[in-house]
N, C-alpha and C positions, 0 to 999 in steps of 0.2 A: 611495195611498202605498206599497202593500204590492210593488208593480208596480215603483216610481220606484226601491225601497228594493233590490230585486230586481236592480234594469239595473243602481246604482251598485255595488252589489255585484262587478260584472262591468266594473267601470270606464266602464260609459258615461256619457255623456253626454246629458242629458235637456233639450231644451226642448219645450216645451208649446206643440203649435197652438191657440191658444186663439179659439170663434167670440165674438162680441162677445152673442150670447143665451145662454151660460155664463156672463159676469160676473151679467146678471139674477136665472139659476139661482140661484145662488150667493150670492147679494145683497154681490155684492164690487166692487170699482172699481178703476181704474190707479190712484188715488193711493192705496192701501194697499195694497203688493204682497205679504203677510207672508202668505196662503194660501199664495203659490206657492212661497215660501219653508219653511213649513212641512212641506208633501208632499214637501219633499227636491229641487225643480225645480230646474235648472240657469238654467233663463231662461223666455221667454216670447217665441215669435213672433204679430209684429203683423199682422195678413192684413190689416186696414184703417188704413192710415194716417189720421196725424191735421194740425195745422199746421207741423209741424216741431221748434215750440219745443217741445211736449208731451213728443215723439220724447228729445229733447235730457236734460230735465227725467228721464225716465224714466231716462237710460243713469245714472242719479246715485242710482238707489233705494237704499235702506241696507244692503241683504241682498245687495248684489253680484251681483244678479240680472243674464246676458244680455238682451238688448234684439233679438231678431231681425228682419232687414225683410226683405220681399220682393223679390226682387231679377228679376224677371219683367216689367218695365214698364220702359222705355226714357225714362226722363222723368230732372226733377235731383230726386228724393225725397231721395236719402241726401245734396246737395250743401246742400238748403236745410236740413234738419236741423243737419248738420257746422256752418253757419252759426252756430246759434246755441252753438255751443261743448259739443257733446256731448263725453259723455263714451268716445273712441273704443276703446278698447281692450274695451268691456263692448260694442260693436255689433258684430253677426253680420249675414251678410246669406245666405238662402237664397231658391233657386229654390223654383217650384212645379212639382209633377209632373200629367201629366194622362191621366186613365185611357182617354178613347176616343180608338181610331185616328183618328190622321190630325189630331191637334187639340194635339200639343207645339210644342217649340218649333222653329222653322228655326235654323239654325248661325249665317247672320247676326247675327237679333237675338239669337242670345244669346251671341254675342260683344262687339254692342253695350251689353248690359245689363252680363255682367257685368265688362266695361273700366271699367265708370261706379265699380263697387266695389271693384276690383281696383288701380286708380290710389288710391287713396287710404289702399288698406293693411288693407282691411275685411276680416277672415276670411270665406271665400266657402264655399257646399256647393249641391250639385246633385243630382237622383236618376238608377237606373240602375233597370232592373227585372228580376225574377226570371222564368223562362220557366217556371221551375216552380209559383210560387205562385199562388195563386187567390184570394186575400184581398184587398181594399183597401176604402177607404171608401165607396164609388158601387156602386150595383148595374151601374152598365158598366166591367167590367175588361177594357180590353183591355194589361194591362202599366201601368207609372206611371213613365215614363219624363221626364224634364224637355226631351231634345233628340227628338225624331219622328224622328229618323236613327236612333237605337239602338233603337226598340221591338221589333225581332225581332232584335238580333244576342244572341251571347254576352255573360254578363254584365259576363266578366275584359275583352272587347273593348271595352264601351262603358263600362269603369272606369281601362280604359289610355288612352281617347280624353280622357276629362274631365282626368285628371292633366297629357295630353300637351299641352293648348289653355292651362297656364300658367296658366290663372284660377281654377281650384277647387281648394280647398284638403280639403273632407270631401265626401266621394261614400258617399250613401247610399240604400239600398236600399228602395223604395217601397214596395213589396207585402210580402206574408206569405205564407207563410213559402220562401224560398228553401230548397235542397236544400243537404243537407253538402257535395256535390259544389260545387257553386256558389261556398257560401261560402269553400272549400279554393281554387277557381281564383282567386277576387276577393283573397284573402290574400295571395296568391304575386305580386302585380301589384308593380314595382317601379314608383315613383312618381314615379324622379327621373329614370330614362331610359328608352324606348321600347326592348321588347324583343320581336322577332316570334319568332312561331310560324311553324317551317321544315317544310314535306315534301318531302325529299328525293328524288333521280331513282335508279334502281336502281343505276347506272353511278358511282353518287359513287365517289370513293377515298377512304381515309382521311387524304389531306393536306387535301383538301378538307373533309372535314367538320373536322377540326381547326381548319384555318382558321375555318370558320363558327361554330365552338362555343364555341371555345376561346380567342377573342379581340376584347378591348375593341372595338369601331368607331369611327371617327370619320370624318365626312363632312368631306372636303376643304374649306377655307373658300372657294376660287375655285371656286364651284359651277358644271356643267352640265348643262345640263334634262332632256339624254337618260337620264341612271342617279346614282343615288348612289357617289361613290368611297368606298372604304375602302384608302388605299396603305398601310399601314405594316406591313399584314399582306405584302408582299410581299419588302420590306425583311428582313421575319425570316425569309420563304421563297425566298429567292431560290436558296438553292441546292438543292430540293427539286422533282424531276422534277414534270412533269403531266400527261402523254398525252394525244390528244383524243379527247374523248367529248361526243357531244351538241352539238356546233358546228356543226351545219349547219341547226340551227332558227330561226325569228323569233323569237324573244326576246320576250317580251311584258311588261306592267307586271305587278310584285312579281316577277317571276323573281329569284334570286341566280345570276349569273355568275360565273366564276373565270377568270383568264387562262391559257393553258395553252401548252406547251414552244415554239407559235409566237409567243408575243406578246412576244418580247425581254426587254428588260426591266422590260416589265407583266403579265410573267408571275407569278400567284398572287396579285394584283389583285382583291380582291373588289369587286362591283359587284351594285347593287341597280338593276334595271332602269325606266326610268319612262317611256320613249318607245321603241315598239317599234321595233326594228332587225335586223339579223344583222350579225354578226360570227365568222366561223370561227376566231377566234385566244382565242373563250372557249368554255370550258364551261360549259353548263348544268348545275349543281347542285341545284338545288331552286326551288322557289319559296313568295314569303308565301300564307298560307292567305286564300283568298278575304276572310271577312271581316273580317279586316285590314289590305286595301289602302290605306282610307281616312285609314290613319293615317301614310303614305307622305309627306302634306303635310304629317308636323310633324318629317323631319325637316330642319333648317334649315341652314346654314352653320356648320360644326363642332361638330354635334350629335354626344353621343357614344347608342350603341344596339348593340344585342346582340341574338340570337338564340335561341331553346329548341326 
């Protein structure tokens, strides 16, 4: 309690992984929820489900307890539940995280799973892991990640991934204990648009980076597969030189392009590169930091996105 009393103190948010040989411990049962109410719990995740109706029955306890399900299994768990007229605004649905390499989840299924909760309106959360911490429940830590894609990346990378895929709603941190540094990058993550980390080519000028810095994006709705457009930034530069610098490269995925004083009237045209090409009428500016290419696929038909 002293722990629970502690987190709320600091505004979190607590629910309780509870194993099913802790109610025995305990000599407590689902149908008296008032322990977990007592210790100050926010709710209670259910790692074993039960028939549904139970599920239902539970989202009703008197204490306003959440009801958390697993949301890790591709099945209709939370449909047949909903069935019997749960109580939906008191159901949470989270992933699970898995500490040895090579054993989370694929992007598939867990795009599969969590559309199952996600259509229907269920608060979603997933995990991300710390590359710094060394803690978690299993003597095999290799990181506690919920997708197998993020166990080595950055953590703000694989926190701007979960936001960007639409379906989760609380991205939380597996292991213990993350670094200041860490939690400062994971902070700084905006949640509601995609915004890449840029390193620049020596050669930028400062229209260019202006451009890149200093202005909303939006990707064209008439999308094509070769680059992401961003025109409106040219519209505001149209009357602002751009010499050529760095035109004579392939261009490769996550480069940022700029149009420059030959490309008429698509000059100062930012473009985010996604099928290698050359073109001599852009300049190379910079490019996304390797381990953020992967999030190049979400952005969609007039997505807005930014740059740091």
């Amino acid at each position: 309690k002293k722990i629970i009393d502690y987190a709320k103190s600091l505004d979190f948010e607590v629910i309780l992984d509870i194993a099913p040989a802790i109610f025995e411990a305990l000599n407590i049962s689902y149908d008296d929820m008032s322990f977990f109410a007592e210790v100050g719990a926010d709710g209670i995740r259910l790692d074993l489900g039960f028939d549904g109706s139970k599920e239902a029955l539970l989202s009703f306890n008197p204490y306003g307890l959440i009801i958390e399900l697993n949301m890790s299994n591709d099945v209709a768990y939370l449909d047949n539940i909903l069935t019997y007229e749960a109580n939906k605004p008191f159901i949470y649905g989270c992933h699970n995280f898995y500490p040895q390499d090579g054993s989370a989840l694929p992007l598939d299924f867990f795009v599969t799973c969590s559309q199952r909760f996600k259509k229907q309106g269920i608060r979603t959360a997933a995990f991300v892991t710390s590359n710094e911490a060394i803690l978690g429940p299993c003597d095999v830590n290799d990181g506690l990640p919920t997708l197998e894609m993020h166990r080595y990346l950055p953590i703000e990378v694989q926190t701007k991934y979960l936001f960007a895929t639409g379906l989760i709603d609380d991205v939380i941190i597996g292991n213990a204990y993350a670094s200041e540094a860490e939690l400062q990058a994971m902070s700084e993550v905006n949640r509601y648009q995609l915004s890449f980390e840029v390193e620049f080519v020596p050669e930028v000028n400062d229209v260019e980076k202006e451009i890149v810095l200093k202005n909303q994006h939006v990707r064209r709705g008439d999308i094509t597969a070769r680059m992401v457009r961003s025109t409106v930034v040219r519209k505001i530069y149209q009357k602002d030189a751009n010499p050529v610098h760095d035109n004579h490269l392939v261009f490769k995925r996550g480069d940022i392009v700029i149009g420059n004083d030959l490309f008429g009237k698509y000059k100062n045209e930012l473009q985010i590169v996604l099928e290698e090409h050359q073109d001599n009428q852009k300049n190379k500016v910079g490019q996304i930091i390797d381990d953020e290419h992967l999030l190049l696929d979400y952005i969609k038909p007039w997505s807005k996105f930014l740059f740091q």
